[in-house]
C-alpha positions as CSV (number, residue, x, y, z in Angstrom):
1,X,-12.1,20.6,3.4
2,X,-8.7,22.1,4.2
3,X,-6.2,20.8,2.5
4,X,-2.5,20.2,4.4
5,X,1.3,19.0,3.9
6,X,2.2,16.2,6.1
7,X,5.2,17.3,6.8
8,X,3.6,21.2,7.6
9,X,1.4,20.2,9.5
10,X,3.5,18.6,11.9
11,X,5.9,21.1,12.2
12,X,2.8,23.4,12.8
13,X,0.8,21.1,15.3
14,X,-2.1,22.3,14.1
15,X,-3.9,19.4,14.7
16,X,-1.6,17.9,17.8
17,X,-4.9,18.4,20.0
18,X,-7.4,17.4,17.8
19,X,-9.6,13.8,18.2
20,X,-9.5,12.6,14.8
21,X,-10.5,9.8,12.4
22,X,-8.4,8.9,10.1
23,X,-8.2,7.1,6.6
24,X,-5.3,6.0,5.1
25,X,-4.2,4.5,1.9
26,X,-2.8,6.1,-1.5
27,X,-6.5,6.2,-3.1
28,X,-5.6,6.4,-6.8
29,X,-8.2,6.6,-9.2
30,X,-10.7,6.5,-6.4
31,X,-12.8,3.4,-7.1
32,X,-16.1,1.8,-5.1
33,X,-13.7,0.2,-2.4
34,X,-12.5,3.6,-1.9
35,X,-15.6,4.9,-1.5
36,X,-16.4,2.1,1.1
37,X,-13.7,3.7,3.0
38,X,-14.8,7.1,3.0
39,X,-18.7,6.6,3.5
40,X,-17.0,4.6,6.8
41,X,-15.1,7.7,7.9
42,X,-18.1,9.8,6.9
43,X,-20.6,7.7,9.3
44,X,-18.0,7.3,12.2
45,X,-17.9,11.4,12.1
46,X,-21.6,11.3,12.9
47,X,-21.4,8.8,15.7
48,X,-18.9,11.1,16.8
49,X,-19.7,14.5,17.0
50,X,-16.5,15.9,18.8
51,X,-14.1,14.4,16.1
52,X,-12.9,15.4,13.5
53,X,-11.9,13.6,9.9
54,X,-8.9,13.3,8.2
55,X,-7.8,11.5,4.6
56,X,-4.0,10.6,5.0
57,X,-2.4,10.0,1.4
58,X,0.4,9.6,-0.9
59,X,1.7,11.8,-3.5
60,X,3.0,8.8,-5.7
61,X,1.5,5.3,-5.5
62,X,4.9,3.3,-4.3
63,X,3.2,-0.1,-6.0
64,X,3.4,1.7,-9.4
65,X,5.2,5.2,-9.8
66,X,6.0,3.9,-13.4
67,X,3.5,2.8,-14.7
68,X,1.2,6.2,-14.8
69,X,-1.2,7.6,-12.3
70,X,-5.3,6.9,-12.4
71,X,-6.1,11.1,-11.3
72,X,-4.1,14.2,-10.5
73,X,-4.0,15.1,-6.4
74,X,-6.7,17.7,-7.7
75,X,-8.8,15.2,-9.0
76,X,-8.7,13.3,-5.9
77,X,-8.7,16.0,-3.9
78,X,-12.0,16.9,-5.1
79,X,-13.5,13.4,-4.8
80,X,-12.5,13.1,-1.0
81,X,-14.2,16.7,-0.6
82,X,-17.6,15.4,-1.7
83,X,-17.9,13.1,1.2
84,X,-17.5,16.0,3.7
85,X,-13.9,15.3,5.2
86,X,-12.5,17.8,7.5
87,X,-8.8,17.5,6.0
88,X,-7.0,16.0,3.2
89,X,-3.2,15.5,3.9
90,X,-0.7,14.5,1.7
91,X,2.4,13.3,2.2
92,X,5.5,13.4,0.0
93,X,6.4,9.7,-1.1
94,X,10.1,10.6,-1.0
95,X,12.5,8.2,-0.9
96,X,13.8,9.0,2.6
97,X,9.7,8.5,3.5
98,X,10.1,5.2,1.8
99,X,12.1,4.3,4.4
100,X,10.1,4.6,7.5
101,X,8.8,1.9,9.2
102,X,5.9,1.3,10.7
103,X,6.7,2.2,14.6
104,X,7.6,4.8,13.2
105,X,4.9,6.3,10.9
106,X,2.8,5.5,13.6
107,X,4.9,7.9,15.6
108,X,4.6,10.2,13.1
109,X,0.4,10.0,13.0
110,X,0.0,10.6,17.2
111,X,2.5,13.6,16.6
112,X,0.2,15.1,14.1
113,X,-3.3,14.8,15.9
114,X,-4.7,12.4,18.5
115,X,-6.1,9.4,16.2
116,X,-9.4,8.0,17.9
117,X,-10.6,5.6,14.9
118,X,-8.4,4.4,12.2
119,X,-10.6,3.4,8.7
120,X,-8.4,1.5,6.2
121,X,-8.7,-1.2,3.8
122,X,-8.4,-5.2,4.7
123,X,-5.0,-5.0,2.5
124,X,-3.9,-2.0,4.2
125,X,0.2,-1.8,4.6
126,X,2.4,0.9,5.6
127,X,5.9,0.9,6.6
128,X,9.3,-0.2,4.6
129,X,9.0,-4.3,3.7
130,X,11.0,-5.1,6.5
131,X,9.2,-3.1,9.6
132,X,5.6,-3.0,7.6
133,X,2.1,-3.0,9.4
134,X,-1.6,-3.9,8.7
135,X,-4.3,-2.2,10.4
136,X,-4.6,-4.3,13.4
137,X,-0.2,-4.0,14.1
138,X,-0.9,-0.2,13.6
139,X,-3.1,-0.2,16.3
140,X,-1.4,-2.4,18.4
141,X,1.8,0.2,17.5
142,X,-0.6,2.9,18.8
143,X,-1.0,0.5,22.0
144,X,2.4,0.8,22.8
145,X,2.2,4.1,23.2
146,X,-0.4,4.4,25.4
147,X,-3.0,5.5,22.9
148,X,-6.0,3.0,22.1
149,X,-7.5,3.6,18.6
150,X,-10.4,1.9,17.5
151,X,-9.8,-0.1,13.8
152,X,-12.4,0.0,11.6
153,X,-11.4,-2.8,9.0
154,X,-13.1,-1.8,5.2
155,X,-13.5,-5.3,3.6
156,X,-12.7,-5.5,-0.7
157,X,-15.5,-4.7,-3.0
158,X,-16.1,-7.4,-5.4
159,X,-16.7,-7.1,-9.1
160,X,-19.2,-8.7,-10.9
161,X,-16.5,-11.7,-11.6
162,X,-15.4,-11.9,-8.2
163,X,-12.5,-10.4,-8.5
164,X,-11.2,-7.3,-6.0
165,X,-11.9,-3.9,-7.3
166,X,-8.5,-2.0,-6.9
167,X,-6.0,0.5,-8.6
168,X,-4.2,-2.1,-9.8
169,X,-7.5,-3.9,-12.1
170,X,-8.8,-0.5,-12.9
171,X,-5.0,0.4,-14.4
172,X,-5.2,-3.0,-16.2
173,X,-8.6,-1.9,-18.0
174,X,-7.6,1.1,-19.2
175,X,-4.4,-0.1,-20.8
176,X,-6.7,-2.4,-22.7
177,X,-8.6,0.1,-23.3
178,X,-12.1,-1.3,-21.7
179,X,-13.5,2.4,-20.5
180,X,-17.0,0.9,-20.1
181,X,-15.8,-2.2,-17.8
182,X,-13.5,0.7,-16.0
183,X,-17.0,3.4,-15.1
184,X,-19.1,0.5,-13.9
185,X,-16.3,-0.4,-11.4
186,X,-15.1,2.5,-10.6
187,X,-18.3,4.4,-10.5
188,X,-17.3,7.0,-12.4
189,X,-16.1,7.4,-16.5
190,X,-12.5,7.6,-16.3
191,X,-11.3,11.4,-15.9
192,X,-8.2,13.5,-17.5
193,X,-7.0,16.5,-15.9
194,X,-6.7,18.8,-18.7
195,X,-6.0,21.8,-16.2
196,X,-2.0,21.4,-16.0
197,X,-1.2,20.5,-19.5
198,X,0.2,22.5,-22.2
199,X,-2.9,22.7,-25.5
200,X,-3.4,24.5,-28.1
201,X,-6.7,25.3,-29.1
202,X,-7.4,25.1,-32.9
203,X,-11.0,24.8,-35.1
204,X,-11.4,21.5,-35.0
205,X,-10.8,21.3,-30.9
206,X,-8.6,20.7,-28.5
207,X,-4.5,18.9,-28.6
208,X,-2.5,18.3,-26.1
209,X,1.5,16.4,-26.4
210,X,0.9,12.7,-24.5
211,X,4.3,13.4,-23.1
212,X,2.7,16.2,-21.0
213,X,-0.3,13.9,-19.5
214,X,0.6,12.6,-16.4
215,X,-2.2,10.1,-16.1
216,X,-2.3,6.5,-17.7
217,X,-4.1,7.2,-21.1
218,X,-6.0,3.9,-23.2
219,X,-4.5,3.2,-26.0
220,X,-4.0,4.8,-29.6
221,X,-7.5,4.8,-31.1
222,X,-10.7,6.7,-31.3
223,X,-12.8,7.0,-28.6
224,X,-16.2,9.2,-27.3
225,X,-15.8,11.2,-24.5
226,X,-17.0,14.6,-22.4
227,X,-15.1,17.6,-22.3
228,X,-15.8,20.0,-18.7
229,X,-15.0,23.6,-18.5
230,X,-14.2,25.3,-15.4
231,X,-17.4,26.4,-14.7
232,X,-18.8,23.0,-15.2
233,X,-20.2,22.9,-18.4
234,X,-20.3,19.7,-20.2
235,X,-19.7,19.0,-24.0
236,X,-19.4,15.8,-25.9
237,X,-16.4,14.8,-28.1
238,X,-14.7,12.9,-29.5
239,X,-10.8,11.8,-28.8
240,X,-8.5,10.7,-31.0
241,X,-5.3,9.0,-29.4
242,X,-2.2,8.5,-30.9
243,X,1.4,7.6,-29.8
244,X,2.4,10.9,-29.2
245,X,-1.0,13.2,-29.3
246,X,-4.4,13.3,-27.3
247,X,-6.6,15.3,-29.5
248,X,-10.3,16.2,-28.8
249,X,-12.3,17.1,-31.6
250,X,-15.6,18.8,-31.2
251,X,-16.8,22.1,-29.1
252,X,-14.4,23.1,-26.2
253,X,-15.7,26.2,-24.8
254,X,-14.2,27.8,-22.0
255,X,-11.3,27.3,-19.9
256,X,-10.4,23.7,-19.7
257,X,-10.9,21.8,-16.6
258,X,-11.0,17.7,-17.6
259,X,-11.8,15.1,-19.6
260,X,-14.0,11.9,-19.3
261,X,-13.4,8.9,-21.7
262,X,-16.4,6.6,-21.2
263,X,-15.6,4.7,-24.4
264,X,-13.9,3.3,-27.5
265,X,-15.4,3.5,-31.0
């Protein structure tokens, strides 16, 4: 999967030419609805042999930019790669971005390639509040240009309760600390990227400041966890948060790559 700036890559036209299905949405702290989406993308690239797939998302979520990221672009990066995407572009949430409306982000998109299929989720919404756009006005904007895209409309997955999997329950659960409810949601125990942050290594494990962890971290207790190296290796600990340190306390060999929390003690 090659990995592009939005803004590069239209200055470049790289992929002015290309057929392409695209996903969009800011994806953070990819969960079984986001999956939905990209095993969508994934099949419509079989039906579709000359196309080619894109994942279009955000550096920051706009809904919650305070309140702490679910992953690292890395992390998420590396999820969309397992389901065999061609590209993974990011745009730059800046504020002048934040200002764009939905004409023209749409603008933007059949500047960049030549959109065939658009996969997004029922609740998708881009543009400012004022000029904003669900899938179906985003393919109506595409209309207006002359360009007909075909909308392929993800519905919510549903959890157990009824209620809509999304970033926004999964940051709830880890504030309360319910790691366990947050895996069989998600799919996946929730991950730490340990790869950015300042550490220092001592005998008894691994610590790292909280100030210097981007992501939303569960709060101060003990919990059990898995500590990954970079070449994959896997070793249990334990994790001791506080107000101001993430410690892991066990055997942390090798370079550091992440951290999985699957649950409190």
């Amino acid at each position: 999967m090659k990995v592009f700036d939005f803004n590069a890559l239209l200055s470049s036209r790289e992929k002015a030419d290309t057929d392409m299905i695209i996903a969009i949405g800011v994806f953070d702290g990819v969960h079984k609805g986001h999956r939905k989406i990209f095993e969508t993308v994934s099949e419509c690239a079989r039906k579709n042999t000359g196309y080619e797939s894109m994942c279009i998302t955000f550096s920051t979520n706009p809904k919650n930019s305070h309140s702490g990221s679910l992953d690292t672009m890395r992390l998420r990066e590396e999820y969309v790669s397992s389901f065999a995407i061609n590209s993974f572009t990011i745009i730059d949430f800046s504020e002048n971005f934040s200002k764009i409306s939905a004409s023209g982000f749409a603008s933007e998109i059949l500047r960049l390639c030549r959109p065939r299929i658009l996969v997004v989720g029922s609740d998708f919404k881009c543009g400012n509040p004022k000029e904003s756009a669900d899938g179906d006005g985003m393919v109506g904007l595409f209309a207006s240009e002359g360009v007909d895209v075909e909308l392929k409309k993800v519905d919510f997955v549903l959890s157990e309760s009824g209620e809509k999997i999304s970033s926004t329950l999964l940051r709830r659960l880890i504030k309360d600390g319910d790691l366990e409810s947050y895996s069989r949601l998600s799919g996946q125990s929730y991950r730490v990227d340990l790869m950015t942050e300042p550490s220092r290594f001592d005998q008894e494990g691994l610590t790292i400041c909280r100030e210097h962890i981007r992501q939303l971290l569960p709060p101060p207790g003990a919990y059990e966890g898995t500590f990954v190296n970079m070449e994959g290796n896997e070793y249990p600990v334990m994790i001791d948060i506080s107000d101001s340190l993430l410690s892991i306390l066990g055997r942390c060999s090798g370079q550091r790559d992440s951290l999985f929390i699957t649950r409190r003690r």
